[in-house]
C-alpha positions as CSV (number, residue, x, y, z in Angstrom):
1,X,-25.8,6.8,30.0
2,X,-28.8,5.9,27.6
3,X,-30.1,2.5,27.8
4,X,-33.1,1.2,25.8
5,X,-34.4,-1.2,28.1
6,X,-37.3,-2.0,25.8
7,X,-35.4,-3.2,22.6
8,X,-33.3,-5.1,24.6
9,X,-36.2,-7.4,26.5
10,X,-38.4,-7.0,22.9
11,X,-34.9,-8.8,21.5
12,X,-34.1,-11.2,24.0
13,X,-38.1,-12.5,23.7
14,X,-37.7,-13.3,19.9
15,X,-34.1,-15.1,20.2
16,X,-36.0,-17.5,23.1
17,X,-38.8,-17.4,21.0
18,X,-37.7,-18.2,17.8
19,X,-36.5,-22.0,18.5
20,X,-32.9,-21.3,17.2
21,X,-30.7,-23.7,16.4
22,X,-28.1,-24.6,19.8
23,X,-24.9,-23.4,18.1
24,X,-27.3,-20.2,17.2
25,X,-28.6,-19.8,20.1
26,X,-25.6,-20.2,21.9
27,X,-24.3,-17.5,19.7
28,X,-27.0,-15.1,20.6
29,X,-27.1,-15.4,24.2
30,X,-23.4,-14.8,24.3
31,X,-24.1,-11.7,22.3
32,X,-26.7,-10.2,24.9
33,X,-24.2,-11.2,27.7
34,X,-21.3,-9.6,26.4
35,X,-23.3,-6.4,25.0
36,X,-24.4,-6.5,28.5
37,X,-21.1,-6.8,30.3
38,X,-19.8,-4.4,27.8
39,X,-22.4,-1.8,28.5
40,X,-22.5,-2.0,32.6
41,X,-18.6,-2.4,32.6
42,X,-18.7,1.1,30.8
43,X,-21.1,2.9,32.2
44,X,-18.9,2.7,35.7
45,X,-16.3,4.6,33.7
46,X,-18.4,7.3,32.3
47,X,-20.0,8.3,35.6
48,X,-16.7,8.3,36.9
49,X,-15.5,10.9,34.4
50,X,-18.0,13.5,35.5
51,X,-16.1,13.7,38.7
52,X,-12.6,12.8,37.3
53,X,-12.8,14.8,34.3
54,X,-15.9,17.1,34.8
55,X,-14.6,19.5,32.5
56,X,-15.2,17.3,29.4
57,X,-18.7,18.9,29.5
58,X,-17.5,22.2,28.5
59,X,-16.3,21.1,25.5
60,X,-17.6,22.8,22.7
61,X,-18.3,21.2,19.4
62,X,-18.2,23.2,16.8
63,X,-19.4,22.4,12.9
64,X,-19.0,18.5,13.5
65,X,-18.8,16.9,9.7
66,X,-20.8,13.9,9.4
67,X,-19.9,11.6,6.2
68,X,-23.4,9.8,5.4
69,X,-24.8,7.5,2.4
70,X,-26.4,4.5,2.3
71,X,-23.8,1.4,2.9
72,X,-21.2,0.3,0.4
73,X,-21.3,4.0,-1.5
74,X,-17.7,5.3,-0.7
75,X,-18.1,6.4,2.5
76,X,-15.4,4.7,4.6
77,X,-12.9,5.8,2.0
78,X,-13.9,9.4,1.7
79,X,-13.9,9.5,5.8
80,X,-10.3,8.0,5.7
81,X,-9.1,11.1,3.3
82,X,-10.2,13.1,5.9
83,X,-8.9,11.8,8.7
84,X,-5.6,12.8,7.2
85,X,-6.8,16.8,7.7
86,X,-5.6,16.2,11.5
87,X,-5.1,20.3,11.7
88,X,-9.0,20.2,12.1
89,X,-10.5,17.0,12.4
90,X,-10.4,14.4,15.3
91,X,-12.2,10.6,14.9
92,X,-12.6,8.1,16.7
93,X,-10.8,4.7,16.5
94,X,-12.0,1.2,17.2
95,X,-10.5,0.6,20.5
96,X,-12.0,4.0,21.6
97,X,-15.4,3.2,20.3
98,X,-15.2,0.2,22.7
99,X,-14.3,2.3,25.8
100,X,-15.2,6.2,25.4
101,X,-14.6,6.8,28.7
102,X,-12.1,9.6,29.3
103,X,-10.3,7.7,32.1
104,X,-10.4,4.0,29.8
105,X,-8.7,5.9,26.8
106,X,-6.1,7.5,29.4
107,X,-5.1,4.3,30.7
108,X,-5.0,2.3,27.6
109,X,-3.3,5.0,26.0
110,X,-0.6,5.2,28.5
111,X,-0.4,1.4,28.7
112,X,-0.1,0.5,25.3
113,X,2.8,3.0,25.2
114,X,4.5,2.0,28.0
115,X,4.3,-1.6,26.5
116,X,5.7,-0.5,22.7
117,X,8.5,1.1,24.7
118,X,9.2,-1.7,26.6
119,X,8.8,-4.5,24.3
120,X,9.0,-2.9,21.1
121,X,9.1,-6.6,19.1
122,X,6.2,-7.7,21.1
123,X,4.8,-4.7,20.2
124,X,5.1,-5.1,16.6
125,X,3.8,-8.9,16.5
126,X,0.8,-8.0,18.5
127,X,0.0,-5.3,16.3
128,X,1.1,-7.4,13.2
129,X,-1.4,-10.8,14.6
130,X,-4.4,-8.0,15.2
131,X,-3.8,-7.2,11.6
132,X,-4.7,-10.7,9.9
133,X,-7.6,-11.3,12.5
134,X,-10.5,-10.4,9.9
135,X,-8.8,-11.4,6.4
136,X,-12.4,-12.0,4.6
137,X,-14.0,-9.3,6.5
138,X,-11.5,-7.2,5.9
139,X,-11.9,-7.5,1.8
140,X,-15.2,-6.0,2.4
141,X,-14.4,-3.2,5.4
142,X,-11.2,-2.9,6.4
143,X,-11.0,-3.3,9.8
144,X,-8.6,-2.9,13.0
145,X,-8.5,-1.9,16.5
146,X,-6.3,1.5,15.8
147,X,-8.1,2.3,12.6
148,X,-11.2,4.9,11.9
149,X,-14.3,3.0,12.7
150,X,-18.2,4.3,12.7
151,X,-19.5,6.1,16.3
152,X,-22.3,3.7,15.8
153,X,-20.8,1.2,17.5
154,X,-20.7,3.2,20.3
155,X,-24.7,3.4,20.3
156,X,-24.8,-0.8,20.5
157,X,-23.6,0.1,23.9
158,X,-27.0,1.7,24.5
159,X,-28.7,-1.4,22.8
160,X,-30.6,1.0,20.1
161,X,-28.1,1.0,17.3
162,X,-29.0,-0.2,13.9
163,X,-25.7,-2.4,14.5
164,X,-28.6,-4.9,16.6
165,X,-30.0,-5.4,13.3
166,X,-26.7,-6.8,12.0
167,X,-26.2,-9.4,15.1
168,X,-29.9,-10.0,15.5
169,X,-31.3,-10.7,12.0
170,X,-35.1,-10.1,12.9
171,X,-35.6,-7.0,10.5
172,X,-39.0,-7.5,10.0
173,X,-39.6,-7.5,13.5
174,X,-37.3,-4.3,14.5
175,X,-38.4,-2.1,11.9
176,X,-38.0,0.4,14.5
177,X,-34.2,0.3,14.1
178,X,-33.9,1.2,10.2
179,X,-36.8,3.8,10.3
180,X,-35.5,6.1,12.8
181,X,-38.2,8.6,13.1
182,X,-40.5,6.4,14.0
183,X,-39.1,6.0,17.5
184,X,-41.0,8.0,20.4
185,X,-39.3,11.7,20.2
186,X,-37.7,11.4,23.7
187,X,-36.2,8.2,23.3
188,X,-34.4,9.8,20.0
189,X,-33.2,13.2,22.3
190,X,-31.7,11.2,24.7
191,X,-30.2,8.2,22.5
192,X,-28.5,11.3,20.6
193,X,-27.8,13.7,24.1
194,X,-25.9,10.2,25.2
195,X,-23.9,10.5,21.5
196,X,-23.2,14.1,22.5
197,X,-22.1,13.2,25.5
198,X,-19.1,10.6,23.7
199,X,-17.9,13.7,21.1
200,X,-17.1,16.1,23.5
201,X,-14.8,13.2,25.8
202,X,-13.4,12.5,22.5
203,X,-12.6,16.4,21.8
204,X,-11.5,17.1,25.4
205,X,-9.0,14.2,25.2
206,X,-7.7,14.7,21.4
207,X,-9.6,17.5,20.3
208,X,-8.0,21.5,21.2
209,X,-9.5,23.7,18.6
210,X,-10.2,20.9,16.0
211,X,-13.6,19.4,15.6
212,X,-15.3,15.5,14.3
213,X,-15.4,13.6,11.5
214,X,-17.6,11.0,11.8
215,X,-18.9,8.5,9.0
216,X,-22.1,6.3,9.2
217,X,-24.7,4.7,6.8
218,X,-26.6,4.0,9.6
219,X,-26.7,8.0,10.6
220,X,-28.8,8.6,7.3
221,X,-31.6,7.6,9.4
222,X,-30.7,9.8,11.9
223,X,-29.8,12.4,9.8
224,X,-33.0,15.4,10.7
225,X,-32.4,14.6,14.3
226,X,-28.7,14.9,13.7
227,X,-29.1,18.7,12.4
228,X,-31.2,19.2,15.1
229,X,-28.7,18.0,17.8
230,X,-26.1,20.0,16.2
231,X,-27.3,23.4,14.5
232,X,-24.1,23.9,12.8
233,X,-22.9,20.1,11.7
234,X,-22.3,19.9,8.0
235,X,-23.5,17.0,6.1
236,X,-21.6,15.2,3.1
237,X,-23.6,12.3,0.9
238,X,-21.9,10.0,-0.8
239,X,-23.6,8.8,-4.0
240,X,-23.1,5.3,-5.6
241,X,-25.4,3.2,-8.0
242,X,-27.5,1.1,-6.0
243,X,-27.4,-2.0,-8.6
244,X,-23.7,-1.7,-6.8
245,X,-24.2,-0.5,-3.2
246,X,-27.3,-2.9,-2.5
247,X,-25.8,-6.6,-3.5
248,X,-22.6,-5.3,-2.0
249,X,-24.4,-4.3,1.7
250,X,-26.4,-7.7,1.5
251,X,-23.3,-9.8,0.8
252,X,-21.5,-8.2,3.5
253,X,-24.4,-8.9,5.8
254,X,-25.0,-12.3,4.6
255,X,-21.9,-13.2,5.5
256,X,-22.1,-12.2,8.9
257,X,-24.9,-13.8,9.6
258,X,-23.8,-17.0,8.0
259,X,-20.5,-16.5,10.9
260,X,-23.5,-16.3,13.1
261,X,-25.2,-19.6,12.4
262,X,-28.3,-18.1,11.1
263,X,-30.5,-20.1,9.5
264,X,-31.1,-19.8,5.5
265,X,-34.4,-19.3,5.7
266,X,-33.9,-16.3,8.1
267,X,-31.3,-14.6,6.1
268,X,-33.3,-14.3,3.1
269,X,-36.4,-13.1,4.7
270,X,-33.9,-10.0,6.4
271,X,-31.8,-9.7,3.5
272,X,-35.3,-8.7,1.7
273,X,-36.3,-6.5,4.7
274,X,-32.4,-4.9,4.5
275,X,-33.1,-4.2,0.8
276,X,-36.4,-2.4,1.3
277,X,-34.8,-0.2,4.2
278,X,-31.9,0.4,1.8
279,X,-34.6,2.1,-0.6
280,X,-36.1,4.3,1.9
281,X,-32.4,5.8,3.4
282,X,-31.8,7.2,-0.6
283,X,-34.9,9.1,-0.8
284,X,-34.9,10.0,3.2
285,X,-31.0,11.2,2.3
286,X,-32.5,13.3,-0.2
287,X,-35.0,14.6,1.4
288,X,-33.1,16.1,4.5
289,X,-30.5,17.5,2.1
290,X,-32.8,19.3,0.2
291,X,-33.7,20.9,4.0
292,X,-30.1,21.6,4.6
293,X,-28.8,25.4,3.9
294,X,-26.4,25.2,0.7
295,X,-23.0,25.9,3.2
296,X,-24.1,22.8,5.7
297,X,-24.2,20.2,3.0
298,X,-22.6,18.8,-0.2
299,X,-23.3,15.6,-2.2
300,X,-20.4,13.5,-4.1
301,X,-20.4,11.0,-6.6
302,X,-18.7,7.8,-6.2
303,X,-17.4,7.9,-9.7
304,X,-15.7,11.3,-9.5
305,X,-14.3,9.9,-5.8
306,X,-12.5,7.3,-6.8
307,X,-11.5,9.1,-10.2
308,X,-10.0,12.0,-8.1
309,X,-9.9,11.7,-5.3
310,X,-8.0,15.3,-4.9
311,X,-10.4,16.7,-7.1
312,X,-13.5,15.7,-5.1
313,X,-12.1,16.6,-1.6
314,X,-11.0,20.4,-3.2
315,X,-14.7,20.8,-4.2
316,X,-16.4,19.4,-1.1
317,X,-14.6,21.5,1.2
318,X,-15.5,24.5,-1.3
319,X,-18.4,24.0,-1.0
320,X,-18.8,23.9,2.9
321,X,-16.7,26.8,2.8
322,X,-13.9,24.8,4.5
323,X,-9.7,25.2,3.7
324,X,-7.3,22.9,3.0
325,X,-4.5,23.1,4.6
326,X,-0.9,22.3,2.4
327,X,0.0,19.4,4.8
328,X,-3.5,17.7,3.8
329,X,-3.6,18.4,0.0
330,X,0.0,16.6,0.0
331,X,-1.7,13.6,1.7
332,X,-4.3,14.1,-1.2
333,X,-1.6,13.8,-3.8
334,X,-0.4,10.5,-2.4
335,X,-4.1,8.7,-2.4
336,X,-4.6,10.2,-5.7
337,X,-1.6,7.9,-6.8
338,X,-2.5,5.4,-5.0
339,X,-5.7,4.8,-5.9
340,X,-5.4,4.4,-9.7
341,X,-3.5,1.4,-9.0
342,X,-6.4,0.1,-6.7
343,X,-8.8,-2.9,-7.9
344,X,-10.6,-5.1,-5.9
345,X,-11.3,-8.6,-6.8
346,X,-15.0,-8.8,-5.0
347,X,-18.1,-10.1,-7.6
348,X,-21.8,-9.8,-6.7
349,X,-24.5,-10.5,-8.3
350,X,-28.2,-9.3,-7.2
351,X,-30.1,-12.2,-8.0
352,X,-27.8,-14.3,-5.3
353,X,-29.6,-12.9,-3.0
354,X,-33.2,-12.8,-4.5
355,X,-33.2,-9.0,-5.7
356,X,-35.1,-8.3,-8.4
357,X,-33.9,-6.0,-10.9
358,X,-37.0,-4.6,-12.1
359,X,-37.9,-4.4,-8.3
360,X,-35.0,-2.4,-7.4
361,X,-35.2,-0.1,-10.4
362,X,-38.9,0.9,-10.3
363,X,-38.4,1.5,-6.9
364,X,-35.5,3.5,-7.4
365,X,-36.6,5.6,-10.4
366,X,-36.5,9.0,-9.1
367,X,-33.3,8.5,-7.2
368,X,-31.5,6.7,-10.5
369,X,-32.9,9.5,-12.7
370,X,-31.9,12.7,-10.4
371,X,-28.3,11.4,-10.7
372,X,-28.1,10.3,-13.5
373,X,-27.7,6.6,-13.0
374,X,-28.4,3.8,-15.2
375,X,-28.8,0.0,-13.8
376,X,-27.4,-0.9,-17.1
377,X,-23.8,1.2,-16.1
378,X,-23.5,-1.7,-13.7
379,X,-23.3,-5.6,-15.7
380,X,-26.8,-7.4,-15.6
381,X,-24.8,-10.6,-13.6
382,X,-22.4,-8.5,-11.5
383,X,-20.7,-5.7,-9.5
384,X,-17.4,-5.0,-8.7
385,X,-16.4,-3.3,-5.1
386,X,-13.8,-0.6,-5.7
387,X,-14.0,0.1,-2.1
């Protein structure tokens, strides 16, 4: 297991450094601790799997599909509609993210069935108590132990995910974390061989012939390096007007950080560092795409996603020459339904968070222009999550 020993000191020096507030810093030493905990508690578990389960090594993954775009641009909901193509697609779920151990997911597996068996009321209430944990949090990302999550999560456990970003708001300091390719070429290789390593225990335990989904914003920085690891992955980018995607992301993060106790003062200096990173992922995106072969990559617009969502899953997997299977495309038919009677009741506005318009749209000229996008599609005072 991959641990980066570095960010993790270079972290711990600006939380005692920075004179925090006590309920803050409280907060933040808890963090390390349980990240900590977390991570060594693990670690047991995987080396134990190379000589309970050795053969998980053999495991093959073949043509892994990785669901990317910058945050707040469709792409949980387009990785849910696929998660519902179990013929050839395997994910990973919260509770497995937080123990990817072959031997942890056997034994919680086996427990929690044992306990719905059992106690099938108790069952339900705990399952219906786990469900209301995160109501607010939930409006944003739905969330849940059982549900699809992002694999990112399982690189906190190596302390050089871009989720440190989110529970330690020193972006300005940690540039290294958004701007992946900046990061010493060995560090990357083994962050991502570790990654590896977490897909094929997820295929050997759920996998047989069938292969990943995975979605992540954060991967768009990781995206060349991605390819690289995996020769034959297929890419799909999710596109979404940023005078939508960027308040949305910051209002998200803000209110983490707000559950976190950080100061004003420090969220508005990140939530500027988070915006300017959020520029740089579209034209990265972009720029590794235009690398990819045709077959290994296919880009899909927000608008025709949440239009049909049918529609736009039919031509994606055309265009990574993939099939859909009639079980799936009657799952399709049933989002597509259900969908037109979604709306969300979430409002942001950029200048809450002290975006300038003209900012983000000079800076975002080419992108806004190669898609088609206007900032004036989106209200001057507000945008709407549909997702």
């Amino acid at each position: 297991m991959f641990f980066d020993f570095r960010l993790y000191f270079k972290v711990i020096g600006l939380v005692l450094s920075d004179t925090p507030k006590p309920k803050r810093l409280f907060i933040h030493l808890t963090l390390i601790f349980l990240i900590t905990f977390w991570a060594s508690f693990n670690a047991v578990f995987l080396l134990l799997d190379y000589v309970c389960t050795p053969l998980f090594r053999k495991t093959e993954i073949k043509q892994p599909v990785f669901i990317v775009g910058n945050a707040r641009s469709g792409t949980t909901f387009f990785h849910r509609l696929l998660c519902g193509d179990e013929e050839r697609f395997i994910y990973f779920r919260m509770w497995e993210l937080l123990f990817p151990s072959v031997i942890q997911k056997k034994v919680i597996r086996g427990g929690f069935g044992l306990f719905e068996k059992l106690f099938p009321k108790a069952f339900q209430a705990l399952v219906e108590w786990e469900a209301g944990l995160f109501p607010e949090l939930s409006k944003q990302h739905p969330i849940g132990i059982n549900k699809p999550e992002e694999d990112e999560l399982i690189l906190l456990m190596s302390f050089s995910s871009a989720m440190v970003n989110i529970f330690f708001p020193y972006t300005d300091k940690l540039t290294e974390i958004a701007f992946f390719e900046t990061r010493p070429p060995a560090m990357r290789k083994k962050l991502l061989g570790f990654y590896r390593s977490c897909v094929q225990r997820q295929l050997y335990l759920h996998g047989g012939d069938r292969t990943l989904v995975s979605k992540n914003p954060a991967f768009v920085a990781k995206m060349r390096d991605l390819s690289r690891e995996f020769p034959d992955a297929k890419f799909i980018y999710l596109v979404r007007n940023p005078f939508e995607t960027v308040p949305s992301l910051l209002k998200l993060i803000s209110t983490m950080w707000e559950g976190l106790g950080i100061e004003s003062e420090n969220i508005e200096k990140s939530l500027r560092q988070l915006a300017v990173g959020s520029v740089h992922d579209y034209y990265y995106a972009l720029e590794v795409m235009d690398e990819l072969p045709s077959e290994r990559c296919a880009i899909v617009q927000y608008t025709d996603l949440v239009s049909d969502p049918k529609t736009t899953v039919q031509k994606t997997y055309e265009k990574l020459e993939l099939d859909i299977s009639p079980d799936f495309a009657e799952k399709l038919d049933a989002e597509r339904k259900r969908q037109k009677r979604y709306r969300s009741e979430n409002v942001y506005s950029l200048e809450q968070f002290g975006i300038d318009r003209e900012w983000l749209s000079k800076e975002l000229g080419l992108f806004m222009e190669r898609f088609g996008l206007n900032p004036d599609d989106v209200p001057e005072d507000e945008t709407k999550e549909i997702l």
